[in-house]
mmCIF file of the C-alpha atoms, coordinates in Angstrom:
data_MODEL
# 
_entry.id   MODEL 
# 
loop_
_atom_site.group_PDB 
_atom_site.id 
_atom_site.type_symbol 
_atom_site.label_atom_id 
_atom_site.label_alt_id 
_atom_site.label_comp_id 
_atom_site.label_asym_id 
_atom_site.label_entity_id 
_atom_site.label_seq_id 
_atom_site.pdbx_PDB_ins_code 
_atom_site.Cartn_x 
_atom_site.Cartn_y 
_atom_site.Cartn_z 
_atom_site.occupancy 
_atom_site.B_iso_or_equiv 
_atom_site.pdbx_formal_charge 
_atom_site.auth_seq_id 
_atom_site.auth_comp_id 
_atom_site.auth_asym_id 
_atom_site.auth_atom_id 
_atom_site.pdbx_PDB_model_num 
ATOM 1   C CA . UNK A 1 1   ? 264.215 63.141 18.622 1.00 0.00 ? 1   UNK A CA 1 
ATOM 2   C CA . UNK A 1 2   ? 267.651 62.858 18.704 1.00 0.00 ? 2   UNK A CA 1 
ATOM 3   C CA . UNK A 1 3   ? 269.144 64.795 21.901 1.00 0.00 ? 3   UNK A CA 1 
ATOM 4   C CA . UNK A 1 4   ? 272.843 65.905 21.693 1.00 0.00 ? 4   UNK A CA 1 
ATOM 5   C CA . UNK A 1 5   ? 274.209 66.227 25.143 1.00 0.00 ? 5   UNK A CA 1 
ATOM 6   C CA . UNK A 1 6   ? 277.228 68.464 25.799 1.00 0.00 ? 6   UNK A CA 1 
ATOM 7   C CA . UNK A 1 7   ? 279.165 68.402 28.769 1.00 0.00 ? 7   UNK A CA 1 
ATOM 8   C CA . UNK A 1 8   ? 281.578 72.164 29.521 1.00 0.00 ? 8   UNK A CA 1 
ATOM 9   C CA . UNK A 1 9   ? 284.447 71.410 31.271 1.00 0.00 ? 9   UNK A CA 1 
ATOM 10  C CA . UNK A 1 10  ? 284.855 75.024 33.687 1.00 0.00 ? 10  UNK A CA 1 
ATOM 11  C CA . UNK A 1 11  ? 287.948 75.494 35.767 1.00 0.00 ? 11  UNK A CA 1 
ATOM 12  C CA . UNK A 1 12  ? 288.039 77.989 38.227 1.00 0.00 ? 12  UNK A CA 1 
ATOM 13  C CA . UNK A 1 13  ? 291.422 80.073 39.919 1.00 0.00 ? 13  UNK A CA 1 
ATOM 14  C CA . UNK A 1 14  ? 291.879 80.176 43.188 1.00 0.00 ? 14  UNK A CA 1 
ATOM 15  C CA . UNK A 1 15  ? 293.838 82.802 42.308 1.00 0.00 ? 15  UNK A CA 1 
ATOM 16  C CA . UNK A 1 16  ? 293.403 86.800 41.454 1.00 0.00 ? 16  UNK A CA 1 
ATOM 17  C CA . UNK A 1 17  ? 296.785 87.058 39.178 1.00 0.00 ? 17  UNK A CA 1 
ATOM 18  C CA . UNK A 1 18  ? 295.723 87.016 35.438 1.00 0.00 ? 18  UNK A CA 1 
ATOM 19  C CA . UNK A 1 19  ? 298.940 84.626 34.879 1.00 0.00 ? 19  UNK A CA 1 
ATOM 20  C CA . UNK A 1 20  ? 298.099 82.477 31.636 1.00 0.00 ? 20  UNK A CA 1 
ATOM 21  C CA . UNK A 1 21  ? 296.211 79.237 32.092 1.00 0.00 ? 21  UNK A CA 1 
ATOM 22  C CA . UNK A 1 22  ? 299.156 75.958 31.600 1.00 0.00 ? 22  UNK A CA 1 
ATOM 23  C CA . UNK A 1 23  ? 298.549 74.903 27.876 1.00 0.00 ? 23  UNK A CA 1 
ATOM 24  C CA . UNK A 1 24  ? 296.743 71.494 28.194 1.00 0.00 ? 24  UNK A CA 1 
ATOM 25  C CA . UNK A 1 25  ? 298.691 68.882 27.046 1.00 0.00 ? 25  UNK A CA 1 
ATOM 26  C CA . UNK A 1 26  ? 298.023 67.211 23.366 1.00 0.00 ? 26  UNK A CA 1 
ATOM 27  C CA . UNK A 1 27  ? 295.184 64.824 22.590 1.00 0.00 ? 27  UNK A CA 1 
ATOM 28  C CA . UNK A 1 28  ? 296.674 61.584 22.192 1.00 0.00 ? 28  UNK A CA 1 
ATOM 29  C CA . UNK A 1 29  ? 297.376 59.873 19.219 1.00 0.00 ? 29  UNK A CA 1 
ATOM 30  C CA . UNK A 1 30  ? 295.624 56.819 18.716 1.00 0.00 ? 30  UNK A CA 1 
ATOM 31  C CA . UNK A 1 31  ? 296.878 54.841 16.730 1.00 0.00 ? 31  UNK A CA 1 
ATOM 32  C CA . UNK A 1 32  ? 295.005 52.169 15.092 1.00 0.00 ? 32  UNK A CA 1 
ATOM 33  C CA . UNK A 1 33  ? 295.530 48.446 14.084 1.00 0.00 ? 33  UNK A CA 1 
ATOM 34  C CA . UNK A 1 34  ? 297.513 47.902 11.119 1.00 0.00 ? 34  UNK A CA 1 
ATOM 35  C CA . UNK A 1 35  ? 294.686 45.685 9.609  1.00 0.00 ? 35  UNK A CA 1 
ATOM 36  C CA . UNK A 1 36  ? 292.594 48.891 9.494  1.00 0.00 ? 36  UNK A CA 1 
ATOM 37  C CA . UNK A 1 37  ? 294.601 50.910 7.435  1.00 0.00 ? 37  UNK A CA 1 
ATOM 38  C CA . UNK A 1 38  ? 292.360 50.371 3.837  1.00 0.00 ? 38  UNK A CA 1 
ATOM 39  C CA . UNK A 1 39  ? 290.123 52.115 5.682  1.00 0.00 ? 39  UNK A CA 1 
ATOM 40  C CA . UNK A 1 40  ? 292.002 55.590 6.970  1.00 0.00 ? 40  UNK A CA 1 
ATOM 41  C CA . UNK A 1 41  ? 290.401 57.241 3.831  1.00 0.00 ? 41  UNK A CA 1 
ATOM 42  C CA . UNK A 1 42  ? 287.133 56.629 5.696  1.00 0.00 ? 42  UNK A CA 1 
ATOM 43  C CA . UNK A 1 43  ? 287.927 57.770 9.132  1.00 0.00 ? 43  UNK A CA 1 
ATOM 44  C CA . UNK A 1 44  ? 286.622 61.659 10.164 1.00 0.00 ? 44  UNK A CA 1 
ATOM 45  C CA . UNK A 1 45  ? 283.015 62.990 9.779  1.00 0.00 ? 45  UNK A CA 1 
ATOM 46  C CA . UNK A 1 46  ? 280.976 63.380 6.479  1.00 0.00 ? 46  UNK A CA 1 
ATOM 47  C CA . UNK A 1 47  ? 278.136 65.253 5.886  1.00 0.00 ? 47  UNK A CA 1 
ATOM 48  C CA . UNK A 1 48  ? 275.843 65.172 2.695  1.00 0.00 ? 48  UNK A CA 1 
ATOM 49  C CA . UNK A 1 49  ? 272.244 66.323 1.096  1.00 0.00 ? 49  UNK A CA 1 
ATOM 50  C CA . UNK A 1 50  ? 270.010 65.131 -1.963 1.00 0.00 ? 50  UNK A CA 1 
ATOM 51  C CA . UNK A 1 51  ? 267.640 67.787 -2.588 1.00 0.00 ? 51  UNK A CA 1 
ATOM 52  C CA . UNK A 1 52  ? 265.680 65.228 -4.639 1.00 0.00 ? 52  UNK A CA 1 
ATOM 53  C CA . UNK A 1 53  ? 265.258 63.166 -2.175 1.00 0.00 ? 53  UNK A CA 1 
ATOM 54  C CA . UNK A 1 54  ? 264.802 65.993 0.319  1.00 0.00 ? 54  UNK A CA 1 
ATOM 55  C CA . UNK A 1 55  ? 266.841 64.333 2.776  1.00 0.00 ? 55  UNK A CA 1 
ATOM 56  C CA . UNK A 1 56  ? 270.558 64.591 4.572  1.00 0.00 ? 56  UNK A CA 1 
ATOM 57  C CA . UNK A 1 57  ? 272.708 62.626 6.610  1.00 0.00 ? 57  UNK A CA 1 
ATOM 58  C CA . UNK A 1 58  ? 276.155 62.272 8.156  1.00 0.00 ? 58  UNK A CA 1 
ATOM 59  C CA . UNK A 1 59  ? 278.462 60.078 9.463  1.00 0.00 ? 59  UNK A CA 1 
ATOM 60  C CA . UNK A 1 60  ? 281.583 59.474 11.662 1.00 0.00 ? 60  UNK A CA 1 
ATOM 61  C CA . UNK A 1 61  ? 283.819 57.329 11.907 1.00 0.00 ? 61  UNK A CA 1 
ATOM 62  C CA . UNK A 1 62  ? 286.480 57.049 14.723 1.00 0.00 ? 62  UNK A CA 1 
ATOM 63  C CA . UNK A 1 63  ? 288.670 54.587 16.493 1.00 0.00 ? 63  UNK A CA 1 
ATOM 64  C CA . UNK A 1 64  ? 287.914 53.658 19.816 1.00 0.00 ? 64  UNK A CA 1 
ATOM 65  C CA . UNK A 1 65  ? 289.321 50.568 22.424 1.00 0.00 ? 65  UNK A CA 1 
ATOM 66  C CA . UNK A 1 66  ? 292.630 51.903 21.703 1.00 0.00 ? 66  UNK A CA 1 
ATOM 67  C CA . UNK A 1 67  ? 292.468 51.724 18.230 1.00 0.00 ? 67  UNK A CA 1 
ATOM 68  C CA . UNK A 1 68  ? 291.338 48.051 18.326 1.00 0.00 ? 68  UNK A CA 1 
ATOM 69  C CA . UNK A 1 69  ? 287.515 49.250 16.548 1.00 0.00 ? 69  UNK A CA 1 
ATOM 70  C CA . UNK A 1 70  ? 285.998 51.597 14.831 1.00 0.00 ? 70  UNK A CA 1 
ATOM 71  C CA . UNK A 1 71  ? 282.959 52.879 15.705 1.00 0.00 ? 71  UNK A CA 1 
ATOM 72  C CA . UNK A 1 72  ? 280.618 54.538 12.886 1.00 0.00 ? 72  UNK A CA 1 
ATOM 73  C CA . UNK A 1 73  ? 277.507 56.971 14.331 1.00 0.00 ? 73  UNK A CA 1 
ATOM 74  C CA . UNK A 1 74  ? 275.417 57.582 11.253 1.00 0.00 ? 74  UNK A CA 1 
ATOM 75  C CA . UNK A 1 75  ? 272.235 59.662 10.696 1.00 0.00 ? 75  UNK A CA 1 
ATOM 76  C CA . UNK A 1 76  ? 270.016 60.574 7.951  1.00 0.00 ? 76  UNK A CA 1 
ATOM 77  C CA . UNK A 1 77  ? 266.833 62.628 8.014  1.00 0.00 ? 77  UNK A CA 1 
ATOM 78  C CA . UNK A 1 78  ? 264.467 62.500 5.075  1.00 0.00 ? 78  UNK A CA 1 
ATOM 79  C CA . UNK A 1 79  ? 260.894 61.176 3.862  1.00 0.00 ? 79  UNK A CA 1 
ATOM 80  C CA . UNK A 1 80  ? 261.084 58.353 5.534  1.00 0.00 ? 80  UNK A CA 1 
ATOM 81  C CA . UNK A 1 81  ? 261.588 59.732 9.153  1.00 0.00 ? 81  UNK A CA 1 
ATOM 82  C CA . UNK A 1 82  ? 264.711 59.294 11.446 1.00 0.00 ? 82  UNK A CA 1 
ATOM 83  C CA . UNK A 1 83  ? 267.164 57.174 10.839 1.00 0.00 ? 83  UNK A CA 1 
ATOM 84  C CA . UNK A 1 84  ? 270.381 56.545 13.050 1.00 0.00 ? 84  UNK A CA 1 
ATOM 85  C CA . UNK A 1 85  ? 272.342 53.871 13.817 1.00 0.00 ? 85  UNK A CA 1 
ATOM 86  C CA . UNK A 1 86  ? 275.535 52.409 14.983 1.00 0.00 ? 86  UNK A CA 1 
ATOM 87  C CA . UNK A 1 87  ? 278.340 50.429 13.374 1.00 0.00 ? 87  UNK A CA 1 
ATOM 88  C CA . UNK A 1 88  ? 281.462 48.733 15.241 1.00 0.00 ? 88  UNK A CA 1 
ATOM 89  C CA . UNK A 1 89  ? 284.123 47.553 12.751 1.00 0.00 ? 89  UNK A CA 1 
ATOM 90  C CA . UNK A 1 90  ? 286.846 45.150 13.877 1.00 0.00 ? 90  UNK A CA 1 
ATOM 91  C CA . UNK A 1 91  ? 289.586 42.672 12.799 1.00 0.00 ? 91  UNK A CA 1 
ATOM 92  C CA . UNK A 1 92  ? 288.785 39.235 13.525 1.00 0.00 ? 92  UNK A CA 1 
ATOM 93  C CA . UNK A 1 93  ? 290.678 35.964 12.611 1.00 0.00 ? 93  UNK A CA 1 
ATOM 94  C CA . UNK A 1 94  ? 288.141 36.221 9.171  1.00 0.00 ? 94  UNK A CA 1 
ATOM 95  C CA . UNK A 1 95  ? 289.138 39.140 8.002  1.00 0.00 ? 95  UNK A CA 1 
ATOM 96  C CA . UNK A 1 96  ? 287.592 42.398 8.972  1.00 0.00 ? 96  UNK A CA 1 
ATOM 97  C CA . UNK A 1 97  ? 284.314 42.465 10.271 1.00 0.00 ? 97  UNK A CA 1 
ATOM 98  C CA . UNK A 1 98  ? 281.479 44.921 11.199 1.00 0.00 ? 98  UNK A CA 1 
ATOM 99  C CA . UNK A 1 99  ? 278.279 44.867 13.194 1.00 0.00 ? 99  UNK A CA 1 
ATOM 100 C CA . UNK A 1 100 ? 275.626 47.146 12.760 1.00 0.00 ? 100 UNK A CA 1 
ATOM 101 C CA . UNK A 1 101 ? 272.081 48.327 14.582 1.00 0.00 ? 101 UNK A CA 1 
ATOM 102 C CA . UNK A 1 102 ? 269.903 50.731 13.729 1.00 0.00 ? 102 UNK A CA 1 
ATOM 103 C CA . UNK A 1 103 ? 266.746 52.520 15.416 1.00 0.00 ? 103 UNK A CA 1 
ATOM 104 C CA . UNK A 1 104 ? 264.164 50.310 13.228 1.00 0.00 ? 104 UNK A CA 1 
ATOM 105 C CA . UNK A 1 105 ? 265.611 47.152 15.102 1.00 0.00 ? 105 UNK A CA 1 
ATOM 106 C CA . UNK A 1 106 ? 268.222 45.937 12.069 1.00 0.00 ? 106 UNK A CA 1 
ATOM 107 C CA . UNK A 1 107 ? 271.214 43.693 13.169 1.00 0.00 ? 107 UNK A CA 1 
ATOM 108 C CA . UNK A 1 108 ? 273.404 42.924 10.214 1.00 0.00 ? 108 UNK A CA 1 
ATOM 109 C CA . UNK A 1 109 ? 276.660 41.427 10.348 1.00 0.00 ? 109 UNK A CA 1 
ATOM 110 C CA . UNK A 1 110 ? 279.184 42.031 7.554  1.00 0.00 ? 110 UNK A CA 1 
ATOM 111 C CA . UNK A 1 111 ? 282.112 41.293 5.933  1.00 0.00 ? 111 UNK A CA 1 
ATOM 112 C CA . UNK A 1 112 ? 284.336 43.776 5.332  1.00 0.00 ? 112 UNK A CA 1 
ATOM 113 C CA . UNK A 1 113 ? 286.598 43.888 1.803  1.00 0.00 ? 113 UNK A CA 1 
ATOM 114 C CA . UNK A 1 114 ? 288.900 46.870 0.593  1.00 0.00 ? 114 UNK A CA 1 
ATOM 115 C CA . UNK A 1 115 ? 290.651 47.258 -2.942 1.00 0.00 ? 115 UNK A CA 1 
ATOM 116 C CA . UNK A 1 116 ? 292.324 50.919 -3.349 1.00 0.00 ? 116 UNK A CA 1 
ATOM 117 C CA . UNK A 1 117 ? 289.483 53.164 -3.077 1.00 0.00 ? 117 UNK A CA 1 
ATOM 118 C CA . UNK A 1 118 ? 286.345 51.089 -3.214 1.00 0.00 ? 118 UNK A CA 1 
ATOM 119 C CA . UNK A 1 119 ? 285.385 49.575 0.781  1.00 0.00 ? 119 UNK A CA 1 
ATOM 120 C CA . UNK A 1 120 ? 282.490 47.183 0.365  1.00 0.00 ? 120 UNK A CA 1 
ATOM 121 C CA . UNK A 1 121 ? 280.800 46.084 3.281  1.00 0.00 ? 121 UNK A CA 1 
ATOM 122 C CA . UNK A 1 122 ? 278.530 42.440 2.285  1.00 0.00 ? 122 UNK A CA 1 
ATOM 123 C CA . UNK A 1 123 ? 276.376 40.423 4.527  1.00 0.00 ? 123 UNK A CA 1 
ATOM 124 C CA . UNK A 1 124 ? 276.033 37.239 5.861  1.00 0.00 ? 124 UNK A CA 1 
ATOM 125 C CA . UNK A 1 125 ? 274.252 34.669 3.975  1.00 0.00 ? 125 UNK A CA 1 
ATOM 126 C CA . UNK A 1 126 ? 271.541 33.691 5.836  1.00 0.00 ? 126 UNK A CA 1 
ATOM 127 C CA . UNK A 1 127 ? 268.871 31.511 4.559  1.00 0.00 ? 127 UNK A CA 1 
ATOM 128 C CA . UNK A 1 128 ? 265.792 33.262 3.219  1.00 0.00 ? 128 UNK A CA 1 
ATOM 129 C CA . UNK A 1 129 ? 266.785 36.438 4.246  1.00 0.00 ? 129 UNK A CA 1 
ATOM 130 C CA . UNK A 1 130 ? 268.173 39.541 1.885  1.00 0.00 ? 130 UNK A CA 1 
ATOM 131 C CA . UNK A 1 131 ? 271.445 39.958 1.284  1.00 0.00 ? 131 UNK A CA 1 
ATOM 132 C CA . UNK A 1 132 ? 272.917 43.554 2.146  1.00 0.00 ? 132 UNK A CA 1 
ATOM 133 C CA . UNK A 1 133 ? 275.908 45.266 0.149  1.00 0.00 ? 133 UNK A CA 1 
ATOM 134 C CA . UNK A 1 134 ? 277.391 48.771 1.420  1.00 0.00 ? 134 UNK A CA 1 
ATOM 135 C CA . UNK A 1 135 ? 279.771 50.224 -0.810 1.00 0.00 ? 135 UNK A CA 1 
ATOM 136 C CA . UNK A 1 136 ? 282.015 53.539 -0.560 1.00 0.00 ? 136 UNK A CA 1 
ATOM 137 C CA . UNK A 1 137 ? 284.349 54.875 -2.927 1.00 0.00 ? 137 UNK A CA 1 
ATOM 138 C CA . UNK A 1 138 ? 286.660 57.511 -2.199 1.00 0.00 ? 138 UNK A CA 1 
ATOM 139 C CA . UNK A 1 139 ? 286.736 60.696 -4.928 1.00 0.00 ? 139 UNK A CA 1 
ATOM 140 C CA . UNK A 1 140 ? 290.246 62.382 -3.541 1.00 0.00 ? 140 UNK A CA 1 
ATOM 141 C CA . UNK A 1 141 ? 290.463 62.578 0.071  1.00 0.00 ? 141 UNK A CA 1 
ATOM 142 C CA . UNK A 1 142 ? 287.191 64.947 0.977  1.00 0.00 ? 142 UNK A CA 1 
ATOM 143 C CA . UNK A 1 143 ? 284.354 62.916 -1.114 1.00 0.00 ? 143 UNK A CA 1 
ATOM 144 C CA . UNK A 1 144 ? 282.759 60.099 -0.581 1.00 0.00 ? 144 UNK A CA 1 
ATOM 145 C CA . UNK A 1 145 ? 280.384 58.008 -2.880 1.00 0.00 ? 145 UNK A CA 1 
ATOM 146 C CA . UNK A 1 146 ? 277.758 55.315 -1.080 1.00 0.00 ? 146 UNK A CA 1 
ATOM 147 C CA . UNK A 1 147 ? 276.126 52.522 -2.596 1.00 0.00 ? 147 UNK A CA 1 
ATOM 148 C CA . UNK A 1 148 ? 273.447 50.560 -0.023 1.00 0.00 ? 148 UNK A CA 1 
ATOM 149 C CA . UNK A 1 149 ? 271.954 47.170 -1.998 1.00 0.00 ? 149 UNK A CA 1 
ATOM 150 C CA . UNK A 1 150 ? 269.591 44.862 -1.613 1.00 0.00 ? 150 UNK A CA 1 
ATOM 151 C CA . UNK A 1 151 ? 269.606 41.563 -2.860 1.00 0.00 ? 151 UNK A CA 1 
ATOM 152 C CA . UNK A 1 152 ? 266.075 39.517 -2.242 1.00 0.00 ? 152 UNK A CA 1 
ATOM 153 C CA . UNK A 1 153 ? 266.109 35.906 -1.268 1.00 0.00 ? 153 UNK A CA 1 
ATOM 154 C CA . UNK A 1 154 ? 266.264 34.157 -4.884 1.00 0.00 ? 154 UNK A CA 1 
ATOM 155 C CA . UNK A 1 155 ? 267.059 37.167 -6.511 1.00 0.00 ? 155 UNK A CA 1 
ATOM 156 C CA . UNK A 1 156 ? 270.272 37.041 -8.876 1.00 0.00 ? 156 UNK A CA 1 
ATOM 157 C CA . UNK A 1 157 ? 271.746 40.169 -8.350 1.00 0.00 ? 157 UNK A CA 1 
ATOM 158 C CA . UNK A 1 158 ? 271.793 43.449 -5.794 1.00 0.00 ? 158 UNK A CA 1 
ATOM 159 C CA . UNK A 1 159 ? 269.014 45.951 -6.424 1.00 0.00 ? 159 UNK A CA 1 
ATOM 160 C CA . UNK A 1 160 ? 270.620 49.391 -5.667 1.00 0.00 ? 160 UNK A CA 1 
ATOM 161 C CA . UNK A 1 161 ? 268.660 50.713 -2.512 1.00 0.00 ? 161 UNK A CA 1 
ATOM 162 C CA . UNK A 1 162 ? 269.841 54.156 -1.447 1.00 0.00 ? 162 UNK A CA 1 
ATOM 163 C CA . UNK A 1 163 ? 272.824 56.063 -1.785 1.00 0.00 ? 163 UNK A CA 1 
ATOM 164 C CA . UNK A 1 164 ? 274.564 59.571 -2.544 1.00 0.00 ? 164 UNK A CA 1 
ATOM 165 C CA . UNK A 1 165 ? 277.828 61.516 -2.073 1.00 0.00 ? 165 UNK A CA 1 
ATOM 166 C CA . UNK A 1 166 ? 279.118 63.115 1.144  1.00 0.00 ? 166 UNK A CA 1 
ATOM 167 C CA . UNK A 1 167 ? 281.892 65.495 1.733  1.00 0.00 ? 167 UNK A CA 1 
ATOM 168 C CA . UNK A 1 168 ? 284.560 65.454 4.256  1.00 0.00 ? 168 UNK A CA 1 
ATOM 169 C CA . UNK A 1 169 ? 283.876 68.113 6.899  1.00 0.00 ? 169 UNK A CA 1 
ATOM 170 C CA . UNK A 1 170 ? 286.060 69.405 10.174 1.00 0.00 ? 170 UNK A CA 1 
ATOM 171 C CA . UNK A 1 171 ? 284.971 68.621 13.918 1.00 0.00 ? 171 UNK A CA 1 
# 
């Protein structure tokens, strides 16, 4: 199981005088590379159920190095058991790129494509191994419909997988 750790930040006055704590200064900004902007729609958490299914799942994803990656922590809980994993995304001379783990011992590297709303992440080609197609397309700013695909070696086409829709939620 999954343990969330939280760290509480506690400062203490020296002090008796109820004088008003300094406000902390802003969070900084980051900002992120430029050839990461198709995928700003993307960026926050998301959070999403199928009853049929009887699972749920959510997502993040943040930049991190100084906004030279973005990092995707993903979860989903259902039938199958526990699934979690961990996605860094980053510009490359290619094109952008991601690399992905999981907690069944997956390694998949993709390539990363983006065309208004619709971000499609699609494998490597390696020989006699399946192919692997993630897709998300944005409904409006606060939904979020995924696509994951398999395609079989020899097979002509993607076989749809698992997917659903998510929803946009605050931290």
């Amino acid at each position: 199981m999954l343990r969330k750790l939280s760290f509480i930040a506690v400062a203490a006055c020296a002090s008796t005088s109820q004088a008003p704590a300094p406000a902390s200064p802003p969070a900084p900004v980051v900002h992120t590379d430029p050839a990461f902007d198709p995928l700003r729609g993307l960026l926050g958490s998301w959070q999403g159920s199928d009853p049929d299914q009887h699972s749920s799942g959510a997502f993040t994803l943040e930049p991190d190095l100084g906004g030279k990656a973005l990092v995707r922590r993903s979860t989903n809980d259902g039938p199958r058991g526990h699934h979690e994993d961990l996605m860094i995304v980053f510009a490359s001379p290619a094109g952008l790129r991601a690399s992905y783990w999981d907690n069944e011992g997956h390694a998949i590297e993709y390539a990363v494509t983006a065309s208004g709303d619709h971000i499609e992440l699609l494998s490597d080609d390696v020989p006699n191994q399946p192919r692997f197609k993630l897709s998300y397309d944005l409904h409006g700013s606060d939904e979020l419909a995924i696509d994951f695909a398999i395609e079989m070696p020899g097979a002509a086409e993607f076989q749809h997988y698992t997917g659903g829709t998510v929803k946009r939620v605050a931290r």
